[in-house]
N, C-alpha and C positions, 0 to 999 in steps of 0.2 A: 504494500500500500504506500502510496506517494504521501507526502508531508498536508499535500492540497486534497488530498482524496478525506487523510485521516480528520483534518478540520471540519470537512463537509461532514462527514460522517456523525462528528457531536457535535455541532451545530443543529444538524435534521432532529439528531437524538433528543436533544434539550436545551435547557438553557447550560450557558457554560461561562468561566471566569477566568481573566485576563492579570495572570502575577508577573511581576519582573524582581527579581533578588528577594524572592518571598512576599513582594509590596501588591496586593489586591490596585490593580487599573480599575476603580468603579467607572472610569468613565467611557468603558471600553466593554463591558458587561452588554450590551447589543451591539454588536460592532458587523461589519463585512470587512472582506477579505480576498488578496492575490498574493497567490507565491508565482513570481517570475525568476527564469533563468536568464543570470546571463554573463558569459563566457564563463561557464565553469562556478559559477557562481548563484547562491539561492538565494531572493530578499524576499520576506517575508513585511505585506504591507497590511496593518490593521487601520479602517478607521469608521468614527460614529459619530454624532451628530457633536461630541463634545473635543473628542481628540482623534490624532491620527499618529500613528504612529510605524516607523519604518526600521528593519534589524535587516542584516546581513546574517545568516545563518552560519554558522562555523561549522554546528557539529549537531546530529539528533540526536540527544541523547536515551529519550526515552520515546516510543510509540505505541503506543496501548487503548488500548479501548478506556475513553472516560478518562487518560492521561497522556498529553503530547508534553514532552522537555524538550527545549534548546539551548545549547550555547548559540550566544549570538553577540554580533558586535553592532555596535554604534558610535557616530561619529564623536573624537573628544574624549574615548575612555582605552586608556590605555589597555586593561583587560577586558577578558571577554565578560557578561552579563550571561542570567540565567531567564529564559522567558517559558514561562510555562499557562498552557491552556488545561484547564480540567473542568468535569463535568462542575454545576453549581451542587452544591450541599455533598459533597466530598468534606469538605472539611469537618473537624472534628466541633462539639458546641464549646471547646474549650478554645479551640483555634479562633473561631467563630467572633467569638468575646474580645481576642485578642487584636483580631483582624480590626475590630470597630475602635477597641481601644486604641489603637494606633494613627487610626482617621481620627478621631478626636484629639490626641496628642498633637497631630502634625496642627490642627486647626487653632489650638494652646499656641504653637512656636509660632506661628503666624501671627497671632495677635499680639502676644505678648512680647515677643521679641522682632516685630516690621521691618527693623533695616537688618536685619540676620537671612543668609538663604540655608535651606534646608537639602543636605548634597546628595543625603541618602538617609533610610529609613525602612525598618524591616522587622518581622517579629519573623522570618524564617530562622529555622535551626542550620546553625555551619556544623555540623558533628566533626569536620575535621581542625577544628581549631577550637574546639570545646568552648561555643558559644550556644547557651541555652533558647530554645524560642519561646520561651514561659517569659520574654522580654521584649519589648521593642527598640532599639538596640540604632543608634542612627550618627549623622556628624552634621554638625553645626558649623557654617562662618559667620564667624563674626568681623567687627571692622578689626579687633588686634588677631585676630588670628582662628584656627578650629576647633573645635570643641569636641569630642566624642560622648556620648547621648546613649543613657541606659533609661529604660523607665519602664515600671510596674502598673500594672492594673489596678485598680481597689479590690478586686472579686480572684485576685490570688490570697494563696495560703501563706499564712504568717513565717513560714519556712523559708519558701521561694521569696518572702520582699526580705527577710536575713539575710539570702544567700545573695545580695545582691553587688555588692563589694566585691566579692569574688568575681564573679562575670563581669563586671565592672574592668577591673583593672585588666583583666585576659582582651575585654574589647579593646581597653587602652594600648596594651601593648600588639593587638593584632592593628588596629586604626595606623598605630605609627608605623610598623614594619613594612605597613603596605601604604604608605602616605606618597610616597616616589618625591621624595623630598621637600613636600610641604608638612610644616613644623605642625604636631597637635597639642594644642596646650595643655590640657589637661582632661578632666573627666567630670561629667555631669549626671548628680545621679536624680531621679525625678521620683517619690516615691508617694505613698498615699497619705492624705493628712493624718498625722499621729504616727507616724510610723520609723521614724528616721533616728529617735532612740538609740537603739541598737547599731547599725550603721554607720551615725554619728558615732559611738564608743569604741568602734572596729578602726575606726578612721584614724585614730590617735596612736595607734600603733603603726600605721604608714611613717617611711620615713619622711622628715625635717620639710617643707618646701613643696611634698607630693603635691600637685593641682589638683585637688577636689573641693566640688562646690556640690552642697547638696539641698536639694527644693523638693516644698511637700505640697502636692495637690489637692487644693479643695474641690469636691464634685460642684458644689452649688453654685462657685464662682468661673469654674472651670478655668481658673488662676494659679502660677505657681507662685508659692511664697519662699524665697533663700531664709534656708537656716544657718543661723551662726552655729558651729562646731561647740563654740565652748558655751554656747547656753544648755547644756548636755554636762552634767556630772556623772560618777559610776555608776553601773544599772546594778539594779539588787541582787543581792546572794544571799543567802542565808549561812550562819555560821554558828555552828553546835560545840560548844566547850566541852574539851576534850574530856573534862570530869563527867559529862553529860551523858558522854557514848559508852564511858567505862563504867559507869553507874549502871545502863539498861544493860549493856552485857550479863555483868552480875547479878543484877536481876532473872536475866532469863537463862543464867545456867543450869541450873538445875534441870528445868525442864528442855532445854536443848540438847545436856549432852550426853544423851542415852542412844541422840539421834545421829551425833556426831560421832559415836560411837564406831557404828554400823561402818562408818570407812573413812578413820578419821585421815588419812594421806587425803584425801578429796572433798572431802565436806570442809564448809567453815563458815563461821556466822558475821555476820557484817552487821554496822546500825546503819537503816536506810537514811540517808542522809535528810536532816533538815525532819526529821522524825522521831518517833520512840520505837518505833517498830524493829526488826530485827532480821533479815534475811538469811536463810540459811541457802549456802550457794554447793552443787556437784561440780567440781572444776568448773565455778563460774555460773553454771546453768542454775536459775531459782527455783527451790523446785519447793520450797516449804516458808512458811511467814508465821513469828511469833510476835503478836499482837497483844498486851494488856494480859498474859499469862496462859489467854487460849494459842495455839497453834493450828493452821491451815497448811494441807498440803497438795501436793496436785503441780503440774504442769502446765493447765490454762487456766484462764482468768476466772472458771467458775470454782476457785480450789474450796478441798473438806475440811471440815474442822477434821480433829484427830484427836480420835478416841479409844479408849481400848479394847474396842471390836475392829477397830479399822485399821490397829497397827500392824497387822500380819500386810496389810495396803500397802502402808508404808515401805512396809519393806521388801515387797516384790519391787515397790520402786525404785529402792536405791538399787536392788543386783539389777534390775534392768539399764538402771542410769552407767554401770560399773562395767557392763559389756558393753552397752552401743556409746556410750561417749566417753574411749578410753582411744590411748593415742594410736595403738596397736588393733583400732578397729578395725573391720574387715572393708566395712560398708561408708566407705567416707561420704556418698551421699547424704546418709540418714537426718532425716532433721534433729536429731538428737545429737548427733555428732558437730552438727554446723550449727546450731542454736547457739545463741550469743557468744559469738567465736571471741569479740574483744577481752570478755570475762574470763574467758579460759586463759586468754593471752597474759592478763593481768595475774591471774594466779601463778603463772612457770615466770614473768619480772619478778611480782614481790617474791618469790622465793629465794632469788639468788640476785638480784640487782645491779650486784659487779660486776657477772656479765656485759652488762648495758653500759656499764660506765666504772671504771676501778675507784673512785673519788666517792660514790654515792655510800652515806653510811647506812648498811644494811636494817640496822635497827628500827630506821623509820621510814615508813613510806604509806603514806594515809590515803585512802579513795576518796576524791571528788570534795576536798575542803579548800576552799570554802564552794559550796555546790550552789547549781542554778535551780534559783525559784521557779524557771519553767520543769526544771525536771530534768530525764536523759536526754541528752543530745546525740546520742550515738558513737560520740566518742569519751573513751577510758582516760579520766585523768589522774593522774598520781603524783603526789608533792610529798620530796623526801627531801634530801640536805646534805650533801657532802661532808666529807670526813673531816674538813674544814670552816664549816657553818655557812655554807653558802647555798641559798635553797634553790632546789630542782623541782621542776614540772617535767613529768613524762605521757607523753600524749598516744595512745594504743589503738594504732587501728591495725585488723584483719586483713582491710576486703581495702580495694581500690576507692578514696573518696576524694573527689575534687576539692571539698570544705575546710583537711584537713587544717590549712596553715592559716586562713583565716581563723576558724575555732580553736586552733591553739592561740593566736595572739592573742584573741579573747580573753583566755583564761590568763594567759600570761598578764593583761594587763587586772583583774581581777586582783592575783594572788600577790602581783606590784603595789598596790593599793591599800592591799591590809598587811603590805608588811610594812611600808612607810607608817600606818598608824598604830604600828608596835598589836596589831592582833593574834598572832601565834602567838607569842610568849604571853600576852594576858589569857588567851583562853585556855594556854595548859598543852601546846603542843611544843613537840621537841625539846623533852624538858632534860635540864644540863646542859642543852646545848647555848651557846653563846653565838646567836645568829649572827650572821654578818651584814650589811647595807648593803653590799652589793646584790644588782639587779639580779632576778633569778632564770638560772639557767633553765633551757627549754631543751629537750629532748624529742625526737619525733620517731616512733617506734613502730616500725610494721615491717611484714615480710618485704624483702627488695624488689622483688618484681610486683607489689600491688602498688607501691608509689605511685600516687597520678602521674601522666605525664608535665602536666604545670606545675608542679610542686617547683622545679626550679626558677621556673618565670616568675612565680607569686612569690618566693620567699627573696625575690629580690627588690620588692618593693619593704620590706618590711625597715622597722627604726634599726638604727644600727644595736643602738641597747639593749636591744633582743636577740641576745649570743644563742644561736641554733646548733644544733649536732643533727644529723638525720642520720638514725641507726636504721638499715637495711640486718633483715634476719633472713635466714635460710627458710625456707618453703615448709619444711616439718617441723617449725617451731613445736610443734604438740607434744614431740618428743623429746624437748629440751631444748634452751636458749643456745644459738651459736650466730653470731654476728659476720656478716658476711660482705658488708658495706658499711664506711665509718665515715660521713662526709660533715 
């Protein structure tokens, strides 16, 4: 089928939509059309009562029923462009949202910024430059220079406007590598009103000078408002005095460790942070909660109390937990095996530490203090102290995550914060020890090959006072710590 056959084809079929770089053409949404050759050459001509528009075809990339892609050129752009015709309501209702969101952004830059042109503008996903399409993502001129342009929707998840910093900087650093020698100032980030909190607090961890300006969108004005950075102090944490956690423990001994018993190399009880409650972990995996002196056991969220008709329950769960989530298991699929893999990971650190780092003093190494008021974030944090009083964060992931260096700086600037106001040593952690001022070091702990690939892009934006180590581990960590990359 010819490139002209296949248009006609979903044309007849339905209605169909006009994208270029991911960017919805509304104004091209009833359009007609000629593909002419000539000398060896295919131009593809679109136009409607509103626009018209003309591409030089390079290369077809996709032809499918209900999806035509091209590369294609046009005049003035040194690389090629992506044009793509597809059927209408192809898109996803999340794309959908995003699509409108973005018409309405571009309609914001317009007004609100008049002598600024708008160069480009796109909520398409680049998967090869790990730029997310949960954004509309664009570049701005202004009279001193360009801007690069991230902005969230109001009707995303409170996850995806945090992680925005992160894509952020990646579009920055993608904007300028491909700028062909026009200078990008810096970075714009545009987020919902109320929301820029967080963001703003990540921000301060960039280093000295970074260009970011960041602006909160009101829907009713459809206006952006610039936030000043330092109207922003630290976001909350919650912080539980070490007497606090060693009080509940002793408390719920008694009644724990009959259970801890059952395999004491594997089990171990933790206080859930910023609670009284009590978690008893199988390498890591939760599998039991002692609460106000009842216990709950169980693996999903509807867990039993435990009783002494149900302890024989109990404890078909641990031999089952001691065969399938043991390092030497057979079935490395098993959800039981791969279930909270950072926790397990955290258990084979804290056990030997010096592994990780010959300096950290083995003695101390506490989970997730001071901890976030939203809860788990998905990454393992651990804050011990060197043999010389100098305090460590160690940040534990598994599995490949893009967020990682951002959500460490987080914490890094969290645990900077309460040590400036002398809060370890008042609430009773790292006791004997005579901590030191210096900033605290940051470790970043995951197998070597799950590393994002930006992990080095992003940690070079970071403050210089955040001294990084990134410890790469061999692939079977399960079976003991051996470090395998020390950068």
């Amino acid at each position: 089928m010819t490139l002209a056959e296949a248009i006609g084809a979903m044309t007849s079929a339905g209605p169909v939509e006009v994208r270029e770089n991911g960017q919805r053409l509304a104004a091209l949404d009833s359009f007609e059309y000629e593909v002419r050759e000539q000398a060896s050459r295919i131009v593809l001509h679109l136009w409607s009562d509103e626009r018209t528009l003309a591409r030089r075809v390079l290369r077809i990339v996709e032809l499918e029923p209900g999806q035509i892609a091209l590369e294609v050129e046009r005049f003035g752009r040194a690389k090629p462009d992506r044009l793509e015709i597809v059927a209408a309501g192809s898109l996803s209702a999340a794309r959908l949202t995003r699509e409108k969101f973005r018409e309405r952004f571009a309609d914001l830059l317009h007004e609100q910024f008049p002598d600024d042109e708008i160069e480009f503008l796109s909520t398409a996903p680049d998967l090869e430059h790990s730029l997310s399409g949960s954004y509309t993502r664009g570049i701005l001129r202004t009279r001193g220079g360009r801007w690069a342009l991230l902005a969230a929707s109001p009707s995303e998840s409170n996850s995806t406007i945090e992680a925005m910093l992160t894509f952020g900087l990646l579009w920055l650093w993608h904007t300028r590598e491909c700028s062909n020698g026009a200078a990008i100032i810096g970075l714009r980030l545009f987020l919902p009103r109320g929301s820029a909190k967080l963001v703003a607090h990540r921000v301060r961890a960039l280093r000295a000078g970074t260009p970011i300006e960041l602006y909160e969108i009101d829907p009713a004005s459809g206006r952006a408002r610039q936030v000043a950075r330092e109207d922003f102090g630290n976001v909350s944490t919650s912080f539980t005095p070490r007497r606090e956690a060693e009080a509940t423990l002793l408390m719920a001994r008694a009644d724990l460790e009959p259970i801890i018993q059952l395999a004491p190399g594997a089990i171990a009880a933790h206080v859930v942070p910023g609670t009284s409650d009590v978690a008893l972990r199988f390498r890591g995996a939760q599998f039991a909660e002692w609460r106000e002196g009842t216990i709950f056991f169980g693996l999903s969220e509807q867990r039993r109390v435990l009783t002494r008709e149900r302890h024989d329950e109990l404890e078909r769960l641990v031999r089952e937990l001691e065969i399938r989530r043991h390092a030497a298991a057979k079935d490395t699929t098993d959800p039981l095996f791969r279930m909270q893999a950072e926790r397990w990971l955290e258990t084979r650190v804290a056990a030997d530490p010096a592994r990780i780092d010959a300096r950290l003093d083995p003695r101390f190494l506490y989970t997730q203090v001071p901890a976030f008021s939203a809860g788990d974030r998905g990454v393992i944090d651990l804050l011990g102290v060197t043999r010389e009083g100098r305090l460590a964060i160690l940040e534990l992931k598994a599995d490949e995550d893009i967020h990682l260096v951002l959500q460490a700086a987080d914490y890094w600037l969290r645990v900077r914060a309460h040590q400036l106001h002398d809060d370890f040593r008042s609430y009773g952690y790292f006791p004997g020890v005579d901590l030191r001022p210096d900033p605290p070091l940051l470790f970043l702990v995951a197998p070597a090959i799950r590393f994002h690939p930006t992990t080095g892009t992003l940690l070079q934006n970071l403050s210089p006072e955040i001294e990084v180590a990134r410890i790469g581990l061999a692939e079977n960590w399960r079976s003991g710590i051996r470090v395998v990359l020390r950068e």
